[in-house]
Each structure stands twice: as C-alpha cells, then as structure tokens.
Backbone as numpy.savetxt, mean C-alpha at the origin, in Angstrom:
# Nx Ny Nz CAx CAy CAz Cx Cy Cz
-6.78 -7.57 -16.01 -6.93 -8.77 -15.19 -7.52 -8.41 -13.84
-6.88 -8.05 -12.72 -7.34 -7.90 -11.63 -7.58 -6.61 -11.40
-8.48 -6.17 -10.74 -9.20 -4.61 -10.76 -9.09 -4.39 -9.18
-8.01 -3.47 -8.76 -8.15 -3.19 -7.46 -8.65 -1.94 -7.16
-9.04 -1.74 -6.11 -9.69 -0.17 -5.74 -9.50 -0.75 -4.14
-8.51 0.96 -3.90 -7.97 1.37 -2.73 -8.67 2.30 -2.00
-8.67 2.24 -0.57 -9.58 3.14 -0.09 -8.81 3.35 1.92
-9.31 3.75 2.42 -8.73 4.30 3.89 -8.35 5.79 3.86
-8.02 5.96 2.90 -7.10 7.19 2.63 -7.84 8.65 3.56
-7.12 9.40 3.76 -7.78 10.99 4.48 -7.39 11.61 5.17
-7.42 12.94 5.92 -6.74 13.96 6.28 -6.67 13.62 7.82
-5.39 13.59 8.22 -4.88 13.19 9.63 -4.32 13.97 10.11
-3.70 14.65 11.29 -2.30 15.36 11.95 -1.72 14.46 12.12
-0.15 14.73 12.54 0.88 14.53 12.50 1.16 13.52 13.56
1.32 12.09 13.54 1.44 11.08 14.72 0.08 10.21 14.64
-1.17 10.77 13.78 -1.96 10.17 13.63 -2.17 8.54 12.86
-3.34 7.84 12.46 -3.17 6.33 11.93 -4.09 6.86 11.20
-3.65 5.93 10.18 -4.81 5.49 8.96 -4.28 3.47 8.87
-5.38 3.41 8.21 -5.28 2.13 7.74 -5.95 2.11 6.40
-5.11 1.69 5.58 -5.75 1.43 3.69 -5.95 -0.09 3.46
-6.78 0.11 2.86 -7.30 -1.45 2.21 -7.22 -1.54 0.90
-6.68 -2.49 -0.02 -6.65 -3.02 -1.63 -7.66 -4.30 -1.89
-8.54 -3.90 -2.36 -9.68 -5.26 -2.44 -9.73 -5.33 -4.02
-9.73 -6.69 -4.60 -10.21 -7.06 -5.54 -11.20 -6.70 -5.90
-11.31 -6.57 -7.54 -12.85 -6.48 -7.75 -12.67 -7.08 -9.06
-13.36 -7.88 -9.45 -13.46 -9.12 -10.81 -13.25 -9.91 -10.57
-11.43 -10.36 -10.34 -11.20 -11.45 -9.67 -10.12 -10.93 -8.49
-9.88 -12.14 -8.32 -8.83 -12.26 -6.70 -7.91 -11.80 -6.74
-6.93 -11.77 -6.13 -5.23 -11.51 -6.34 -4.83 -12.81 -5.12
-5.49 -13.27 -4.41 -4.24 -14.43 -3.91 -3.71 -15.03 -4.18
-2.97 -15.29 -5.56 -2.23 -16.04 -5.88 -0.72 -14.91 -6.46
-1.16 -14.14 -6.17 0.24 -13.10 -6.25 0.65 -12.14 -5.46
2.08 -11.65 -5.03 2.90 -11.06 -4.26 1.87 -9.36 -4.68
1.63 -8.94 -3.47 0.86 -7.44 -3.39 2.13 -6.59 -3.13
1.81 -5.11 -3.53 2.87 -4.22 -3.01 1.48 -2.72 -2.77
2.76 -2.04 -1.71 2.30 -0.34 -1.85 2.74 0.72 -2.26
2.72 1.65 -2.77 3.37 2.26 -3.50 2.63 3.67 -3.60
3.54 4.95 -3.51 2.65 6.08 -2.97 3.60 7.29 -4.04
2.83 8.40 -4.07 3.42 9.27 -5.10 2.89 10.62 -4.36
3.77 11.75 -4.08 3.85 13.22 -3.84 4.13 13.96 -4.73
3.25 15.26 -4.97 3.45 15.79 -6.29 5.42 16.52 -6.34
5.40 16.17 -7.25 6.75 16.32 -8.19 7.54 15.43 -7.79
7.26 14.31 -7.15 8.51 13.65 -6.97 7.87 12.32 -7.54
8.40 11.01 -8.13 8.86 9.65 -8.30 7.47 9.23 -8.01
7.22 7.71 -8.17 6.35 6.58 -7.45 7.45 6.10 -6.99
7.09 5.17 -5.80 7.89 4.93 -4.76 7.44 3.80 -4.05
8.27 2.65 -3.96 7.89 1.99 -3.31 7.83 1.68 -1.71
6.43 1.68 -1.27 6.42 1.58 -0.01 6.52 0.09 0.97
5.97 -1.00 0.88 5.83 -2.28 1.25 5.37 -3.43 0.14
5.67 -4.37 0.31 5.36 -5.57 -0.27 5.37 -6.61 0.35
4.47 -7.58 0.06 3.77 -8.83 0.75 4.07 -10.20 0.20
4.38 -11.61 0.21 4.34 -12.38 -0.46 3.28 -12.85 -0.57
3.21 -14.15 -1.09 1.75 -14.38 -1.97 0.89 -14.95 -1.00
2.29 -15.61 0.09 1.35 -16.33 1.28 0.82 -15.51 2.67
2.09 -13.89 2.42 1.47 -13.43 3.90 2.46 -13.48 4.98
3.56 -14.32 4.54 4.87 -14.74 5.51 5.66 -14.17 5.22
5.87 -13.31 4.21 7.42 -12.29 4.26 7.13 -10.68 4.03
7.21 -10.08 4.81 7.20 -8.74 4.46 8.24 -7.68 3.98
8.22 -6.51 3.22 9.08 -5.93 3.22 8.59 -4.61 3.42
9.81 -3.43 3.69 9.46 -2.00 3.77 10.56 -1.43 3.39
9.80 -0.30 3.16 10.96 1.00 2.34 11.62 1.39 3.98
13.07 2.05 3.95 13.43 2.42 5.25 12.63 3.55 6.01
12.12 4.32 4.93 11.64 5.45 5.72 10.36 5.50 6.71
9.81 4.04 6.41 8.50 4.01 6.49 8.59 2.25 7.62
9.59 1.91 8.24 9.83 0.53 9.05 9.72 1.22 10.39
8.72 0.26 11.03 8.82 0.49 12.40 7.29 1.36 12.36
6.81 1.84 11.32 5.74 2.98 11.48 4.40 2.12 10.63
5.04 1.65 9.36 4.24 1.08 8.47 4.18 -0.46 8.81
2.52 -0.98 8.33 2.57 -2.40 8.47 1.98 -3.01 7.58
2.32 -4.06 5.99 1.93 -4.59 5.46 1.40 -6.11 6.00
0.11 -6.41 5.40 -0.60 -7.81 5.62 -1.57 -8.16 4.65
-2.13 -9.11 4.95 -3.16 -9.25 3.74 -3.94 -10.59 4.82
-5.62 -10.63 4.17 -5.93 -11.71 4.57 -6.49 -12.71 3.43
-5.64 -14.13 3.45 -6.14 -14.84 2.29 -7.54 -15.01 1.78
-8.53 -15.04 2.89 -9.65 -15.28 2.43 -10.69 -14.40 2.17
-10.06 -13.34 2.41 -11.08 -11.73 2.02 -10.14 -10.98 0.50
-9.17 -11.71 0.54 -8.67 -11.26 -0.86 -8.41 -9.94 -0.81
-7.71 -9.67 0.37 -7.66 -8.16 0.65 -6.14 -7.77 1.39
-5.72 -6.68 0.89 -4.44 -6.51 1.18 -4.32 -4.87 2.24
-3.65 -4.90 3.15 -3.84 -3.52 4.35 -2.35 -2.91 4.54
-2.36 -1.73 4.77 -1.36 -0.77 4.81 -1.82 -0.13 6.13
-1.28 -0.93 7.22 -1.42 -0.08 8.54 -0.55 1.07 8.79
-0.85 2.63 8.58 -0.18 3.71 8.89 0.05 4.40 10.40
1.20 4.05 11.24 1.03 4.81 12.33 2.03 5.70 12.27
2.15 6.97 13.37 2.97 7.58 13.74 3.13 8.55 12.37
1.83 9.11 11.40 2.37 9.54 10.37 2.79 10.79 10.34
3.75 11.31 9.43 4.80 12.41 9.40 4.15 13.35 8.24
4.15 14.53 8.01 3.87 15.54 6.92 4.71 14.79 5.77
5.65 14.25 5.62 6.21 13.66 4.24 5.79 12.46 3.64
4.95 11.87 4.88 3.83 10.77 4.14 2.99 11.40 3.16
2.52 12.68 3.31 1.47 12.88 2.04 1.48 12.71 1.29
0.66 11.58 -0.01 1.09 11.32 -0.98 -0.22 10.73 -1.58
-0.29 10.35 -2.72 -1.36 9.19 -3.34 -0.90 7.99 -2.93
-1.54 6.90 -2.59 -1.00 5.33 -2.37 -1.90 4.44 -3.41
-0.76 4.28 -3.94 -1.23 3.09 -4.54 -1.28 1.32 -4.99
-1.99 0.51 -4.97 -1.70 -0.78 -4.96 -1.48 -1.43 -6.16
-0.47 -2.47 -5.84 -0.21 -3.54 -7.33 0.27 -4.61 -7.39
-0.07 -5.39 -7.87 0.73 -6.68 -8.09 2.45 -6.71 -8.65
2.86 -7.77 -7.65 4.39 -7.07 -7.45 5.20 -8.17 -7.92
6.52 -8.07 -8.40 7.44 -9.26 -8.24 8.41 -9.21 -6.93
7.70 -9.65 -5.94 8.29 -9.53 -4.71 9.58 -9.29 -4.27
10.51 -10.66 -5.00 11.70 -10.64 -5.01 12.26 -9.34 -5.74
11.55 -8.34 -6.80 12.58 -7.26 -7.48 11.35 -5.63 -6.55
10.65 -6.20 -6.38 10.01 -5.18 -5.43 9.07 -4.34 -6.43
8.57 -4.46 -7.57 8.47 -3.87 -9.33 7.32 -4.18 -8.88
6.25 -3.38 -9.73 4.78 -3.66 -10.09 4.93 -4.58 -11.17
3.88 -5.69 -11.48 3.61 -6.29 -12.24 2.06 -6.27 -13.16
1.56 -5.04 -12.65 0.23 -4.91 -12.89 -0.50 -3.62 -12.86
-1.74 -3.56 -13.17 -2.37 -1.98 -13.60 -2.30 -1.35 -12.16
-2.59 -0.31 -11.51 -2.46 0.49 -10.73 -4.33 0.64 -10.51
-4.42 0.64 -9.07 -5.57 1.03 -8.89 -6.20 2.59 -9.09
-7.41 3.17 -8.36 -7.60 4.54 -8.68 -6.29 5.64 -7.70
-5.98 4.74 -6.02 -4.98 5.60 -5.55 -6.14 5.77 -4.34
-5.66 6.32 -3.20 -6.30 6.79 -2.30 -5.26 8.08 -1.34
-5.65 8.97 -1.30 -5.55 10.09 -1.05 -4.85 10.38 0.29
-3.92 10.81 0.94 -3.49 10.47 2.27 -2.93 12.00 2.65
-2.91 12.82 3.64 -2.57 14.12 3.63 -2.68 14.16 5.56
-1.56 14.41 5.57 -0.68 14.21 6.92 -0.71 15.77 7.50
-1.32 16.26 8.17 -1.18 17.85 8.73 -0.17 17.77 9.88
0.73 18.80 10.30 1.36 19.38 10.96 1.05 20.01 12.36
C-alpha cells in the first residue's frame, strides 16, 4: 500500500541534530497515525515516537522526551523526527510506519531505514 522512504539520517557528534523525514511515495499516508521506530545492532526494534492522524497528539519513548520531536505536515504528506541533543546510544537504523496510535504497533511495511550514528 503505502511506500515510504526515509532519509536525514548521518554521522553527527555527541549533542549534535539531525532531522529525518518519512515521505510517501505511491500514495499518501494522511489518513493514518505515523510512528518512529529505530533498531541497534543486537538489540530489539523499538519504538521511538508516534503521531496521530491529525498532528494533535504526540507521543515518545522516555528515553528520547525532551530531546526528540515528532510532527508531520498534512499537506506535504510528510512525517519529521526532529533529533536534538543526540547521545552515542541513539545510533541506530530509524525506521518509519504506519501505526495504531493508541497500541503504539506498526500497522504497515517498514521503509528502507535511514542510518543515524552518533560519535562521542
């Protein structure tokens, strides 16, 4: 159904920003709850933030509140992962998906991932 490809991703020090973007490609996603979701080798996927469908409720994982900022804009069909203040344990793949907001779950294929690596 919806084909996302993630991108921002890249090599920062420690306290540095990134910002990631999830853009549609086929069709849209505004009519469903977005999430972020990031993976470090040997450990879990993990959920990082999630968005509702309108843009008015956010959520975040604890480790990542106060630093991380989920948004989206309705009419670019595009969903953003503002990274500040990042830590060496951010390094990870991030990836985007259609979410059931309320259980915080992917509901959908996984994009390619974008690459994020936090130096010290």
């Amino acid at each position: 159904q919806v084909q996302l490809v993630e991108s921002g991703g890249g090599l920062v020090q420690a306290g540095g920003s990134l910002r990631l973007s999830c853009a549609a490609s086929g069709r849209t996603f505004s009519n469903y709850a977005m999430g972020w979701f990031r993976q470090a080798p040997g450990k879990e996927r993990e959920f990082v933030a999630g968005i509702s469908v309108s843009g008015e409720n956010t959520r975040h994982t604890d480790s990542v509140k106060g630093r991380f900022m989920i948004s989206r804009d309705i009419s670019k069909n595009t969903v953003y992962l503002q990274m500040n203040s990042l830590k060496p344990e951010d390094t990870a793949v991030y990836y985007c998906a259609r979410i059931n907001y309320i259980l915080g779950t992917p509901s959908g294929s996984w994009g390619q991932g974008t690459q994020v690596t936090v130096s010290s």
